[in-house]
C-alpha positions in Angstrom: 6.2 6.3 -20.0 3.9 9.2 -19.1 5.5 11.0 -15.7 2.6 11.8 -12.7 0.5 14.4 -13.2 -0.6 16.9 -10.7 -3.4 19.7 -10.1 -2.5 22.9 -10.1 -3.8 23.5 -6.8 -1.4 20.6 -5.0 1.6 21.9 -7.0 1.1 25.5 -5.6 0.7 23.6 -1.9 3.6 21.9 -3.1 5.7 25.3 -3.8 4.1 27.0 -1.1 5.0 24.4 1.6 8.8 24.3 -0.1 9.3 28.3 0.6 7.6 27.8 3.9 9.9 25.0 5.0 13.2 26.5 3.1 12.2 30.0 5.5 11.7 28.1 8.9 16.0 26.3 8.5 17.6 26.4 5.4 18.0 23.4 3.8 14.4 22.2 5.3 12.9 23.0 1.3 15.2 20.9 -0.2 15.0 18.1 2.2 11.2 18.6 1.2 11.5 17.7 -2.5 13.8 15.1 -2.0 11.7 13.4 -0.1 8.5 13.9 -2.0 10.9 13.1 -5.3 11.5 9.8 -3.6 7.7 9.2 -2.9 7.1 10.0 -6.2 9.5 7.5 -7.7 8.0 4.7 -5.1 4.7 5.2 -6.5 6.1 5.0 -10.1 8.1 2.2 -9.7 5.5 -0.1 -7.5 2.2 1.4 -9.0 0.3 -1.7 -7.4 1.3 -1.4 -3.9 -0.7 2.4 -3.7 -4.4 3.0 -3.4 -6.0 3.5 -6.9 -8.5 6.3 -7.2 -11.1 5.7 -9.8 -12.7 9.7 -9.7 -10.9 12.2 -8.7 -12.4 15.7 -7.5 
């Protein structure tokens, strides 16, 4: 099974938004990419329940 891919420009949102959270309470950054790791999984696991994009930008 092929893992999700993602642009380049969400994963440096992604990292960006990590470092910002991480700087505002520690711990916050984590609690990020746990969360969006759980999303992820959701998505992976029930691919029919999320909106399917035919084109993307």
């Amino acid at each position: 099974m092929i893992g999700p891919r993602f642009f380049a420009e969400a994963l440096a949102e992604y990292e960006d938004a990590v470092v910002y959270y991480e700087k505002r309470e520690e711990g916050l950054g984590a609690r990020l990419i746990q969360e969006f790791d759980e999303a992820v999984a959701l998505a992976l696991e029930y691919p029919k329940r999320s909106p399917r994009f035919v084109r993307c930008p």
